[in-house]
C-alpha positions as CSV (number, residue, x, y, z in Angstrom):
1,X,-50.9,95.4,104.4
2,X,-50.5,99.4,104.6
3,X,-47.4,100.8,105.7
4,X,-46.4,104.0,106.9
5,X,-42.8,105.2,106.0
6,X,-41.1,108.2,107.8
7,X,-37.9,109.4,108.8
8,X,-35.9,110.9,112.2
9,X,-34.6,113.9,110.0
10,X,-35.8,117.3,111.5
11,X,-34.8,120.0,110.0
12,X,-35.9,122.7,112.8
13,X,-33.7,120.4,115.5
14,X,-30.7,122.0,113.5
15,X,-30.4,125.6,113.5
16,X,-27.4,125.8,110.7
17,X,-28.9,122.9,108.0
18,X,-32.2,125.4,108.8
19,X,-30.4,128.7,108.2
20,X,-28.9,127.2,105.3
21,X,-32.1,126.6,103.6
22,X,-31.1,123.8,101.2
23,X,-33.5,120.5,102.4
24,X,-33.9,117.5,100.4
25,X,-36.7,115.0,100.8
26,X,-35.8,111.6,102.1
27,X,-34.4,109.8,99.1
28,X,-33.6,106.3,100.5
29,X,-37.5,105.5,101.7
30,X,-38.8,106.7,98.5
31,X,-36.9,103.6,96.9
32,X,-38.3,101.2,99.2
33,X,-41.4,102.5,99.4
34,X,-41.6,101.5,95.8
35,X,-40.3,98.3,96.2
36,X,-43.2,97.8,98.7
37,X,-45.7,98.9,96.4
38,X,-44.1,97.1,93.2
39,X,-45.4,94.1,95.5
40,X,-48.9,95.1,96.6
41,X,-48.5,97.2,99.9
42,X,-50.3,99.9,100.2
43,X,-47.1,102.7,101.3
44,X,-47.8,106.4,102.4
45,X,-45.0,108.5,103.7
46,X,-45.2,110.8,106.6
47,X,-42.3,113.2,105.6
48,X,-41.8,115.3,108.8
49,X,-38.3,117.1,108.0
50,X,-39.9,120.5,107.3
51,X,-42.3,119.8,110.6
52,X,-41.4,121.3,114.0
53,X,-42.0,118.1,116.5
54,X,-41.8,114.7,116.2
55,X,-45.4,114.2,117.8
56,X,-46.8,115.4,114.0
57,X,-46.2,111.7,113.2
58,X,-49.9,110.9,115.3
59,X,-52.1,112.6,112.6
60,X,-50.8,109.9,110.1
61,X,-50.7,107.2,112.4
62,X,-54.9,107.5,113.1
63,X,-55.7,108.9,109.5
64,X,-54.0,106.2,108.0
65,X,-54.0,103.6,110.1
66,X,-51.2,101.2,109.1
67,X,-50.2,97.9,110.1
68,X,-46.7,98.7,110.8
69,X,-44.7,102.1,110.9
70,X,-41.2,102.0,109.4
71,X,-38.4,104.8,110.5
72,X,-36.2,104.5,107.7
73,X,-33.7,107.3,108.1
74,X,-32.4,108.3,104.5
75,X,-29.1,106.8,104.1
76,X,-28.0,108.9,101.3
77,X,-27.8,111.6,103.4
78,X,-24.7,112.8,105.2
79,X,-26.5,114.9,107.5
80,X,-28.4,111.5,109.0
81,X,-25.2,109.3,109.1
82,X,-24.1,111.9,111.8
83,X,-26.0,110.4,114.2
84,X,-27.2,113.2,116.0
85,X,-28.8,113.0,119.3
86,X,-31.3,115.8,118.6
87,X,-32.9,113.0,115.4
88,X,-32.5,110.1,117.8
89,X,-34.5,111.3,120.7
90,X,-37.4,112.4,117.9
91,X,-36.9,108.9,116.6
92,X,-37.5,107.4,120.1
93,X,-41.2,110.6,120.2
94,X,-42.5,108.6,117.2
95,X,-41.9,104.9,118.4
96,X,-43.6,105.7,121.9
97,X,-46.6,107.2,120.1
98,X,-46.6,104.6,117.7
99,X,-46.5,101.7,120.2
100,X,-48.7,104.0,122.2
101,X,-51.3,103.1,119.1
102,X,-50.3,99.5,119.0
103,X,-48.7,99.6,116.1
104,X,-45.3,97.2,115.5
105,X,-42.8,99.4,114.2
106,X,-39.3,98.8,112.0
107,X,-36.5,101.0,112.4
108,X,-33.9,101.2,109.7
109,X,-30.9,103.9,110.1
110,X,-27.0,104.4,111.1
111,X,-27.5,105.3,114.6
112,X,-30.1,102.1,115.2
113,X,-27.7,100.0,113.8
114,X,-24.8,101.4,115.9
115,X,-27.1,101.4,119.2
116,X,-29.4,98.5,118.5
117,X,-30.4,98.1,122.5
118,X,-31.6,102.1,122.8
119,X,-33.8,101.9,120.2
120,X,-35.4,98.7,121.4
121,X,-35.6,99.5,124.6
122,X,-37.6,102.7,123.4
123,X,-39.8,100.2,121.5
124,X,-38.5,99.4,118.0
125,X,-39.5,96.1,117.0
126,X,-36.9,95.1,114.8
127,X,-34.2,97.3,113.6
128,X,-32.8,96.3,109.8
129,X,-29.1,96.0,109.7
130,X,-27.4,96.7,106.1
131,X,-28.9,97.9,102.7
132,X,-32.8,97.9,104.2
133,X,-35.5,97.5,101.0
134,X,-35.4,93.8,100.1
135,X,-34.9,93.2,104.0
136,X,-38.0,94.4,104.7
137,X,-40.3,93.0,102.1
138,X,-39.2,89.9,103.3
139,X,-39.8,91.2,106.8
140,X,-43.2,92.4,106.0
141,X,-44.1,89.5,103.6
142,X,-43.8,86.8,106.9
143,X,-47.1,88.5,108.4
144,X,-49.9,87.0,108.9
145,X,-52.8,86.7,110.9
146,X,-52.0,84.7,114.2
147,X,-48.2,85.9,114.8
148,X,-48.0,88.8,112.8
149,X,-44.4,89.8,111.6
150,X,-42.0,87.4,112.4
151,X,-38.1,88.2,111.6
152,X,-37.3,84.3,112.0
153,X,-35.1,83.2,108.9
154,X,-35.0,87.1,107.3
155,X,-31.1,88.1,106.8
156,X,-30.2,91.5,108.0
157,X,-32.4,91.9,110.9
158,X,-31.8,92.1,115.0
159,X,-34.6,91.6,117.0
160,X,-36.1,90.5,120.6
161,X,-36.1,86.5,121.1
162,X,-36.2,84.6,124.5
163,X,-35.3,88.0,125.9
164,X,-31.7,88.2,124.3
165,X,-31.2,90.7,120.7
166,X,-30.9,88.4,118.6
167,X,-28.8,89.3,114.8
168,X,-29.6,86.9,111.7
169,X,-27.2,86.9,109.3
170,X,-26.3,89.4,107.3
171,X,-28.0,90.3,104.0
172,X,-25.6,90.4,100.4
173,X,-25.5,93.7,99.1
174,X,-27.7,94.4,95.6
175,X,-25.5,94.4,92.8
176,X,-27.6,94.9,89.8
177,X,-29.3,98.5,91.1
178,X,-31.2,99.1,87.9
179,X,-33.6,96.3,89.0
180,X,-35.0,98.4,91.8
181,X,-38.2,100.4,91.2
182,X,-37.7,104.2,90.6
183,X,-38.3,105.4,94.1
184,X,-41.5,106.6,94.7
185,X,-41.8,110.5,94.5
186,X,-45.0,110.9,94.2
187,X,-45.4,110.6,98.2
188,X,-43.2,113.7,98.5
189,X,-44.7,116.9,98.8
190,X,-42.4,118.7,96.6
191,X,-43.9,121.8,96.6
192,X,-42.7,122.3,100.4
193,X,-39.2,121.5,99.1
194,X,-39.3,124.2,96.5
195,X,-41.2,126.7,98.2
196,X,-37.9,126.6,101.0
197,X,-35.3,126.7,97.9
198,X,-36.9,129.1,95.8
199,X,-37.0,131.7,99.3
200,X,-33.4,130.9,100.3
201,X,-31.4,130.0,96.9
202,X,-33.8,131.1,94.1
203,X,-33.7,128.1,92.3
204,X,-34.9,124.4,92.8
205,X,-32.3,121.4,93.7
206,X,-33.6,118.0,93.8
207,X,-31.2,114.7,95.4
208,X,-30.4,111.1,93.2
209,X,-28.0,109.0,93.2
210,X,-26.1,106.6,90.9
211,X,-24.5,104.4,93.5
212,X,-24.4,102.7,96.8
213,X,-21.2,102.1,98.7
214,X,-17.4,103.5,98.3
215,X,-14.7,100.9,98.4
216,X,-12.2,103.0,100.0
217,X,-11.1,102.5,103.0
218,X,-10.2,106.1,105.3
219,X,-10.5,104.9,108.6
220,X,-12.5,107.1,110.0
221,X,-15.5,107.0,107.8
222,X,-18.9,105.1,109.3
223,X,-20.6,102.7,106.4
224,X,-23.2,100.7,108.4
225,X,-25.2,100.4,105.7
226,X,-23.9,99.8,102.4
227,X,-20.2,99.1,103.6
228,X,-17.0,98.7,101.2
229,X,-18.7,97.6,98.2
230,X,-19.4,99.9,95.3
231,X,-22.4,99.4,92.7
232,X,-23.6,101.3,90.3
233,X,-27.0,102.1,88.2
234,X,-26.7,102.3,84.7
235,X,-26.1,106.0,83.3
236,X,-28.8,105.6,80.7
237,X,-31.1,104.7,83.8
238,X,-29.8,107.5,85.8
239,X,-30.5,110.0,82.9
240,X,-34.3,108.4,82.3
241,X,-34.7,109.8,85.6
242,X,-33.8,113.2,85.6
243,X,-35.4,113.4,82.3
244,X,-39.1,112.2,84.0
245,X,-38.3,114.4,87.2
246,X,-37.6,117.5,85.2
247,X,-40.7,117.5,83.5
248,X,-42.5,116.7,86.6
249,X,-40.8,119.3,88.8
250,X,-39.2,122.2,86.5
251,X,-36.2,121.8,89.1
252,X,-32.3,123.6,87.6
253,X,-30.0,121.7,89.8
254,X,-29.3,118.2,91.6
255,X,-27.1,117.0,94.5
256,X,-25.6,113.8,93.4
257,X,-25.8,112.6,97.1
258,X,-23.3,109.7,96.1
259,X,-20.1,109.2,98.2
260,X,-18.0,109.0,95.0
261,X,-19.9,109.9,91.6
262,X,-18.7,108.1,88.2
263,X,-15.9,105.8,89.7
264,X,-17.0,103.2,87.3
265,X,-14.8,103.1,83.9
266,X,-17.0,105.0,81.4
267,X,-19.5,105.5,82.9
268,X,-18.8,109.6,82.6
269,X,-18.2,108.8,79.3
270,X,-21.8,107.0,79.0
271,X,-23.8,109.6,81.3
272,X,-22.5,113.0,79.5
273,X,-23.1,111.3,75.9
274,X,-27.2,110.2,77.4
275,X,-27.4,113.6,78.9
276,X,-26.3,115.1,75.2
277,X,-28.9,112.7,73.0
278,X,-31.2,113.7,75.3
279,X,-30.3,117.3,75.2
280,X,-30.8,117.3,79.0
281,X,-30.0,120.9,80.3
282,X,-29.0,121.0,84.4
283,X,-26.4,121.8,86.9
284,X,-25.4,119.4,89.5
285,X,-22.9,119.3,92.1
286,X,-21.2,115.6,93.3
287,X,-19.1,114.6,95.3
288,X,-15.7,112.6,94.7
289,X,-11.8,112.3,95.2
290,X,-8.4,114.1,94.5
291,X,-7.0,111.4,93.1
292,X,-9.6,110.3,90.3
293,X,-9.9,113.8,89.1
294,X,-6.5,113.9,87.1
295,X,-7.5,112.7,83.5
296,X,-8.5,115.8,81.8
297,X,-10.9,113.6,79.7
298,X,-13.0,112.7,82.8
299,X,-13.3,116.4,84.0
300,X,-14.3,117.1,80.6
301,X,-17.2,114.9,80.6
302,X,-18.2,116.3,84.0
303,X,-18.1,119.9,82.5
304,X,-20.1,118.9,79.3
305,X,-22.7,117.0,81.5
306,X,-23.7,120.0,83.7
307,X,-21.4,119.4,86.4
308,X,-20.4,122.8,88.8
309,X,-19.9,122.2,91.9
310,X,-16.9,118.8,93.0
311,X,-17.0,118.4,96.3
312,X,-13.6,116.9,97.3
313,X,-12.6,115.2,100.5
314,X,-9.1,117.4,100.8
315,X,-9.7,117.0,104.9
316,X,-6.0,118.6,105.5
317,X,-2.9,120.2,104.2
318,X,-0.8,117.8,106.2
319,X,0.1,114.9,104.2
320,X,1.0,113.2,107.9
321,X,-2.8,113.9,108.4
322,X,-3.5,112.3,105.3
323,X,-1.9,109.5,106.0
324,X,-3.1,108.7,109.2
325,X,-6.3,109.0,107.9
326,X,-5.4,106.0,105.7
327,X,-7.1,108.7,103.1
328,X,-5.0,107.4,99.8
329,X,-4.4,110.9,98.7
330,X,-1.8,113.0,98.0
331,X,-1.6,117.1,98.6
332,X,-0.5,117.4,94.7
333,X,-2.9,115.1,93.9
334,X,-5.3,117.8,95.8
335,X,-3.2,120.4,93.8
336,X,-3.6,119.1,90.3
337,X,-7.0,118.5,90.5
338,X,-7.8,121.7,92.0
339,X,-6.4,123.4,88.4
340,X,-7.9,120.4,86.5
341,X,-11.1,121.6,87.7
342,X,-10.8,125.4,87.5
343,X,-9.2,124.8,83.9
344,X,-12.9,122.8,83.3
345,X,-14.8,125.5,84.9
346,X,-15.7,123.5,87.8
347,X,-15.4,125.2,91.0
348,X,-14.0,122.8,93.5
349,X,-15.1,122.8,97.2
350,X,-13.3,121.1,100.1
351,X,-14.3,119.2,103.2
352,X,-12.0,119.9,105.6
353,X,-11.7,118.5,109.4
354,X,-9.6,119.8,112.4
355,X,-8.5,117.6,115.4
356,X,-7.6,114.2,114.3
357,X,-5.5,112.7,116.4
358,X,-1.9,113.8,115.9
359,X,-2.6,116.5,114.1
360,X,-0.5,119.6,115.8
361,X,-0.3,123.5,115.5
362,X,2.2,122.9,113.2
363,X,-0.6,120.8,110.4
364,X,-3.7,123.0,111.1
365,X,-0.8,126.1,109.6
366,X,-0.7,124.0,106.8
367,X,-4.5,123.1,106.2
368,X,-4.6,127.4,106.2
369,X,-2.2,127.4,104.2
370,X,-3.5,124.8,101.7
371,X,-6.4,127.1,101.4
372,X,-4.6,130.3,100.4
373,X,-2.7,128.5,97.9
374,X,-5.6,126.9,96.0
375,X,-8.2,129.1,96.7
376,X,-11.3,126.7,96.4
377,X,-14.5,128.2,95.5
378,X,-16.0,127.0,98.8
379,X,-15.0,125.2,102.5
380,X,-17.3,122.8,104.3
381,X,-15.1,122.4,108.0
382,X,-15.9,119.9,110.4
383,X,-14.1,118.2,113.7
384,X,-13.1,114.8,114.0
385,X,-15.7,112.6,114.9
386,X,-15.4,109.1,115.7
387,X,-18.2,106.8,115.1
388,X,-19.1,103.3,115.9
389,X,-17.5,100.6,113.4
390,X,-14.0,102.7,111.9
391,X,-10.8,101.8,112.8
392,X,-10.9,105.5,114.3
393,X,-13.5,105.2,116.9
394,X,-11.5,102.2,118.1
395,X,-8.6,104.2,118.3
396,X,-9.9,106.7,120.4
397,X,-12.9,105.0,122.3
398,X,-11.1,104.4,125.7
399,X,-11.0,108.6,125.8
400,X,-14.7,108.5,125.3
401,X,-16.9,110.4,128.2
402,X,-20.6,110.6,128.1
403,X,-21.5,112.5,125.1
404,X,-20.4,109.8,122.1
405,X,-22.6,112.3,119.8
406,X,-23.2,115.2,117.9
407,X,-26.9,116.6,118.9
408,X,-26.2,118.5,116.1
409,X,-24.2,119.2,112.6
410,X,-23.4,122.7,114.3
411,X,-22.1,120.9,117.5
412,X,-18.1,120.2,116.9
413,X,-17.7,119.1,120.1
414,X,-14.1,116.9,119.7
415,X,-15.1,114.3,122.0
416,X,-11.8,112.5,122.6
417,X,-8.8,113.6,124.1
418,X,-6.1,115.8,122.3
419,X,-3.8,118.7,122.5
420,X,-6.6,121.6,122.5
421,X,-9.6,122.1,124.7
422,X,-12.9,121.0,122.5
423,X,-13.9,124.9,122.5
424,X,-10.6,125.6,120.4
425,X,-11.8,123.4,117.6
426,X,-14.7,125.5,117.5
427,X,-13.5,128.8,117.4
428,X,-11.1,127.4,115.1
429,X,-13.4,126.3,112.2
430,X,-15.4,129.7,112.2
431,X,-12.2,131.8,112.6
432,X,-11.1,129.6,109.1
433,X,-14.5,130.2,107.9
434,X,-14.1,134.0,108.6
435,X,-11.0,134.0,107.3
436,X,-12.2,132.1,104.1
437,X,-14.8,134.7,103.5
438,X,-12.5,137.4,104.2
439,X,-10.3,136.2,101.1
440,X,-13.2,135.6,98.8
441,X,-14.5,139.3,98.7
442,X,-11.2,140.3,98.9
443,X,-11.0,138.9,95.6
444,X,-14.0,140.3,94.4
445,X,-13.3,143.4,94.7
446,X,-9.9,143.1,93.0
447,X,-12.2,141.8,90.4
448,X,-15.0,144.3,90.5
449,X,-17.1,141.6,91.0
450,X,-20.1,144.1,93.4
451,X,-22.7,141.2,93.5
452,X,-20.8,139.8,96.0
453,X,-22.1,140.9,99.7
454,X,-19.0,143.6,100.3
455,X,-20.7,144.8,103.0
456,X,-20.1,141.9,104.9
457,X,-16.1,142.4,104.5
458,X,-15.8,144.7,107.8
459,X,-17.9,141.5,110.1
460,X,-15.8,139.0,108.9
461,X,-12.8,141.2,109.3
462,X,-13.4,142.3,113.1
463,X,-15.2,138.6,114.2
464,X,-11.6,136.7,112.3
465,X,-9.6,139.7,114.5
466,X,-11.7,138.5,117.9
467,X,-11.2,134.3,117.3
468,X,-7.6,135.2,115.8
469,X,-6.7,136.7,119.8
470,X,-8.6,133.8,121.5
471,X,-6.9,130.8,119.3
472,X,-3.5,132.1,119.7
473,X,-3.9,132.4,123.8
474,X,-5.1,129.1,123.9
475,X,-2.4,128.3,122.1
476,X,0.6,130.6,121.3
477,X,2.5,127.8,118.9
478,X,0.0,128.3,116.4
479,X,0.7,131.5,116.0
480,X,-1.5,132.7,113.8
481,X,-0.2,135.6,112.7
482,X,2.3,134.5,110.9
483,X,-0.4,133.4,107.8
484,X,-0.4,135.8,105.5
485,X,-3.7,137.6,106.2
486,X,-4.2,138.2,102.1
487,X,-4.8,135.3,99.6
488,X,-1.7,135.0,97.4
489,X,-2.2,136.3,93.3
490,X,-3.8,133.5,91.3
């Protein structure tokens, strides 16, 4: 059987992931492309991120004429658990023309799970619910000649029977990760990848991961797809890997695309010793939390690894926030590993959101303020966004309109009733952003440091002044003014 693997990821239908210059090929069908091969199918991938319409996906359909196409959207990602609309509608291009073709096609992503009726009724044959590679080798492995693929007895699958959608039962999570196949790279085009880096960044970042899952539980965080649990591959595996890659594909740097890197006891330990005997020389950036960054001896191991860049979920200053979140964090905890880091050489960086329900004039002063005390080394800001499956989208679906989505990542449309308009929320992340960038050259001057863009010190300035006036007419409690308009001394 040949199958045809591609994705609903387009990087041109988002103007700031395309400004930003930083793509990473699809990581999650590369694994069960190889699965698929491991067991005799012929597997190609049509990787259309860096293409500008969805309608590309014909050339590979009638040059390569499979037997089934499968839309597996790369879970890994964070950009495609948004579930934008922009990467659904090109989904829905690519199952027309395939169907078009007569070709059955298998659709495995967030957004399909959450909205299992719109994608069949736009022709998806069967849509895999949960962790997707053994699912569909057991999927594709029922065809044969008189009834071709049949989903009857496969866990993890919903599907079209006697006119009703029906859902089999779920599928267990794999535990033992080091089992699977090393996904398939050589069906990427990775010269594509680093011709866009090299422009942009002038270096070469490739994605892996170690994991699948997170067990903790902020409520409004989406896992339709590998849920609560939280399994690991092997560090010596994980450092085979980069090893093969990096003589492969020369690349400098990797995005650990985990939700929470090294949460396993030792495994730091384990991975920074491999990476030592193996005299394996990269940077990578991961992602993780406040609270399991406080052992000096685990930062340490992260530092002497290659580790630069700790993304950490900090999401306010409010500790009400916090808590309402369900987050499991404290704002010293956020404090202490913030030093921790810094101490390490790390630079931390902090996801931040605005607009969660409760959250008052009073709690976005002290998300600002959070940021002029600790000074991360760089701010990802987003807006609440409730999506199907989290305690939060029940919270707040009765004040649900129309638009339930993000077309995309640049939207920030709050899409649920609060105490600003949803254009506030807007002008507030890019007047923090402003400010944030303000306060970094500000600092770098102090330090002499002239390879920073000082230039750019006057357009932040005047475009912080303009969104500073707006924010406080829409809403004079905030007062913004009353921040301190300079970082504080280190």
């Amino acid at each position: 059987m040949k199958v045809l693997f591609t994705h609903s990821y387009f990087l041109h239908f988002d103007k700031k992931q395309l400004k930003t210059g930083a793509p990473y090929p699809p990581l999650a069908p590369l694994y069960a492309a190889a699965l698929l091969r491991e067991n005799g199918f012929e597997v190609k991938l049509a990787d259309l991120q860096l293409s500008v319409s969805p309608a590309g996906i014909e050339t590979h359909l009638l040059d390569f004429k499979p037997d089934v196409l499968v839309i597996y959207d790369d879970s890994f990602n964070y950009l495609t658990k948004m579930c934008l609309t922009n990467m659904r509608e090109a989904c829905f291009e690519m199952q027309k023309i395939a169907k078009s073709l007569g070709i059955p096609v298998v659709v495995s992503s967030s957004d399909a799970t959450d909205h299992l009726e719109k994608y069949i009724s736009k022709g998806a044959d069967y849509i895999i619910i949960g962790e997707a590679e053994h699912t569909l080798l057991e999927l594709l492995n029922s065809a044969n000649q008189s009834r071709g693929i049949c989903g009857e007895g496969v866990k993890g699958l919903a599907y079209v029977y006697e006119g009703k959608i029906l859902k089999t039962l779920p599928r267990e999570v794999k535990r033992e990760l080091d089992e699977l196949p090393s996904p398939a790279w050589d069906l990427v085009d990775i010269e594509s990848y680093r011709k866009v880096w090299m422009k942009s960044h002038g270096y070469f970042s490739i994605n892996l991961v170690t994991t699948r899952g997170c067990p903790y539980k902020c409520n409004w965080c989406a896992k339709p797809v590998y849920g609560n649990r939280y399994n690991s591959h092997s560090p010596q595996r994980i450092v085979h890997e980069i090893k093969e890659l990096q003589r492969k594909f020369q690349f400098t740097h990797i995005w650990f695309a985990d939700d929470i890197f090294g949460l396993k006891p030792n495994w730091l330990r384990e991975f920074s010793e491999c990476m030592a005997v193996e005299k394996i020389e990269i940077r990578y950036k991961i992602q993780s939390r406040a609270d399991l960054l406080l052992e000096d001896e685990n930062i340490r191991f992260l530092e002497e690894s290659g580790c630069e860049e700790v993304w950490l979920g900090a999401e306010s200053g409010s500790q009400k926030i916090l808590d309402a979140m369900e987050k499991g964090i404290k704002i010293d905890q956020i404090e202490r590993a913030t030093l921790l880091l810094k101490q390490h050489h790390i630079s931390p960086c902090f996801f931040l959101q605005f607009g969660y329900p409760g959250e008052l004039a009073e709690d976005i002063q002290m998300t600002i303020r959070m940021l002029d005390k600790l000074q991360p080394h760089d701010i990802g800001i987003s807006v609440s966004y409730p999506l199907p499956g989290t305690k939060f989208y029940e919270q707040v679906k009765s004040q649900l309109h129309e638009k339930q989505n993000w077309t995309d990542s640049n939207d920030l449309h709050h899409l649920f009733e609060g105490p600003f308009m949803p254009q506030f929320y807007r002008d507030l992340q890019r007047f923090v952003h402003y400010r944030f960038r303000s306060g970094q050259l500000l600092e770098a001057f102090k330090r002499r440091n002239f390879k920073r863009r000082l230039a750019l010190a006057p357009y932040y300035y005047i475009k912080q002044q303009i969104l500073k006036r707006k924010l406080n007419k829409k809403s004079p409690e905030l007062l913004l003014d009353v921040i301190p308009s300079r970082r504080p001394k280190s």
